[in-house]
Phi, psi and omega in degrees: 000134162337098175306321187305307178312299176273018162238354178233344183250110174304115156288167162211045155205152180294335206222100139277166176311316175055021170272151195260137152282121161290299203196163157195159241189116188005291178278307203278181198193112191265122195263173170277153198101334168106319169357102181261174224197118183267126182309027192272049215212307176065038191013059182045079175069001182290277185279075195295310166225075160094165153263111178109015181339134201277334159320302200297315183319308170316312176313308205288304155284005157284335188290312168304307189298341176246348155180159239214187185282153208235300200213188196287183142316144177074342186265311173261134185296106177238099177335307171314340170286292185290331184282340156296311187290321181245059173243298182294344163301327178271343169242032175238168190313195152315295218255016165226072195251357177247130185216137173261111163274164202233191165240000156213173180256007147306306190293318209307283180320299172292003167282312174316288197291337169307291216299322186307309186295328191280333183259352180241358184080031195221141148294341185294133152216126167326098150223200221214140166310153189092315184306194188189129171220021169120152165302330192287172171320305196309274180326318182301332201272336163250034173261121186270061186226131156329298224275348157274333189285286217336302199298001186221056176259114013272161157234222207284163190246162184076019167276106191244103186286127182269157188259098170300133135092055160236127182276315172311353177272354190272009198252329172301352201265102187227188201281001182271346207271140181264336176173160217241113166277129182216153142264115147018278162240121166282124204247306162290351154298337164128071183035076192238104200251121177256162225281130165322318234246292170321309180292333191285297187282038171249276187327306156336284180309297172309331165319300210283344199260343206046058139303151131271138184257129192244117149225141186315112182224026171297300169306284190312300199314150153098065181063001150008282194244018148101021149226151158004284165226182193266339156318293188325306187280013216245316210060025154282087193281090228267210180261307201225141198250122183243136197197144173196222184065250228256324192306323193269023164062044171104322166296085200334093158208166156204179179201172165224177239193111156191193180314137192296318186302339181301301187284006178296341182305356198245035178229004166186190245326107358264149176326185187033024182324330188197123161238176171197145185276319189289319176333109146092073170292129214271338123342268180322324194254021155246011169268292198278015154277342172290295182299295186309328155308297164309352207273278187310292159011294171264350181040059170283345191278333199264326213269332186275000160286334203273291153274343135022251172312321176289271205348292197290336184253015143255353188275059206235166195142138178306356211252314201263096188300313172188164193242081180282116202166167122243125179089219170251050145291083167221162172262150170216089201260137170260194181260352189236166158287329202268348159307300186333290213273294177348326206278299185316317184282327195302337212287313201279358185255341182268353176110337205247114198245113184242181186243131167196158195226138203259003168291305184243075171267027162228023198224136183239132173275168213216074200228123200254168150279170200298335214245004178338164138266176218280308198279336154293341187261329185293317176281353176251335151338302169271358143278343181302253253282000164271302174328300177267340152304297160015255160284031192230005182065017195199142167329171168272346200241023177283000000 
């Protein structure tokens, strides 16, 4: 390992991964030494279609020859900008037409939850066990895991956590609540998707309450789960739309995304309600206007159902309990932690790079880009599943 790297770079595990990247190329990920590594993971749902897109890349440097950041957010008309908003705008509902851009998608959630509390005038907000909306204070504070909040306690108050995918628990969402956080699909909860039936009375309830409904969609969106966002198969429509990860082709960007009158709340008492210097850096949107074009293009949303389908009907062993997910958002829960942390290494000695964590130790996520080819996704596929015959002592066919 890199000395500069353990002596000048905050870890945030005592045991990192510590592979040095040379380079990487759409599936793949070049290691030092030259050793390649199939990528099914996407720096956790980032890179979607592929690394290094040869489109996004063009952007980027086209973008670089006329300019870098130029003013704060919001003062100046900067074509990458606009020229994003209203591409992401042409696919999205009425009522989602407006985006403030961030540089993550933690800011993102906390831009969301400003505009909610700042449009209806209530402080109460609703979120759910499991979740995850990000790290800064704010995102912590409706993130439903112990084991992330508890050591940076207190945090924000008036925060009431729900049991996902209970419809009878939607009856705490009342006129004091300004909004309500869900992810779709929970994804450091363990790839967990909720139930149709649920989302629709979660919209319902926020209906009846004048809540805003707010969904996370930094992981799952931009064909993740075999539509656009994962609303879309829900047939559910939220208030406000929260997004990073994947949008920026690679590139530090997210946003949140709702009615132009909604976010106008943030243009007065007091003016500037919510800046940012970096946000939607005309670099970054002009890499995820290059991606969402290939994206939409190539029907990628529809090709990750496809894999999908492979994942699950080759990943089959008595060891591997279930392929939780939709399209390619997915888990792969095993029966142990100590099977687990075995499977993740041989697979990584094998060539093959998976997501796991030690919060969610018995679930490996499974999130490929959308554009894999079939015979790289197929050849890694079958070190996973040698892998955990391995390390599980036993055949695929016991």
């Amino acid at each position: 390992m890199d000395s500069r790297f353990e002596r000048h770079v905050a870890w945030t595990s005592d045991a990192p991964i510590g592979l040095s990247v040379d380079r990487a190329e759409g599936p793949f990920l070049y290691v030092e030494g030259g050793r390649r590594l199939v990528d099914l993971i996407s720096g956790i749902a980032v890179s979607s279609i592929g690394h290094r897109h040869p489109r996004v890349v063009a952007a980027i440097r086209d973008q670089v020859d006329r300019h870098l950041h130029v003013m704060v957010y919001g003062e100046f008309v900067q074509e990458p900008q606009a020229a994003l908003a209203a591409r992401l705008a042409s696919l999205l509902p009425p009522g989602l037409s407006t985006v403030y851009f961030t540089m993550t998608g933690t800011e993102a959630n906390e831009g969301a939850l400003k505009v909610a509390k700042k449009a209806t005038g209530r402080t109460g907000l609703i979120a759910f066990d499991r979740s995850y909306h990000g790290d800064t204070h704010g995102s912590l504070s409706v993130t439903g895991r112990a084991v992330y909040r508890d050591p940076f306690l207190p945090l924000l108050p008036g925060v009431t956590f729900l049991p996902f995918d209970d419809v009878r628990a939607l009856s705490a969402i009342d006129e004091s609540t300004a909004a309500v956080i869900v992810e779709p699909i929970q994804g450091e909860g363990g790839i967990r998707p909720a139930s149709a039936p649920w989302l629709k009375a979660l919209r319902e309830r926020c209906d009846r309450t004048g809540a805003l409904l707010i969904f996370d969609e930094i992981q799952s969106g931009f064909g993740r789960t075999g539509t656009l966002f994962a609303f879309e198969g829900y047939g559910v429509v939220p208030d406000l739309l929260t997004v990073a990860k994947a949008f920026g082709g690679g590139m530090p960007l997210g946003a949140f995304i709702g009615s132009g009158a909604l976010l106008s709340t943030l243009r007065r008492d007091p003016p500037l309600s919510h800046v940012t210097t970096f946000g939607g850096h005309p670099v970054s949107c002009a890499a995820a206007l290059a991606a969402l074009d290939v994206l939409v293009e190539e029907d990628l949303a529809a090709r990750a159902l496809r894999v999908g389908e492979r994942v699950r009907s080759t990943l089959r062993h008595p060891s591997i309990l279930e392929i939780r997910g939709r399209g390619s958002m997915l888990g792969m829960v095993l029966e142990d932690r100590d099977l687990t942390a075995r499977v993740v290494a041989a697979c990584l000695q094998g060539g093959v790079l998976l997501g796991w964590t030690l919060h969610s130790d018995t679930l490996v996520r499974i999130a490929p880009p959308l554009n894999i080819p079939f015979d790289v996704l197929d050849e890694a596929l079958g070190v996973v599943l040698a892998s955990v015959e391995s390390a599980a002592g036993r055949p695929r066919s016991v």
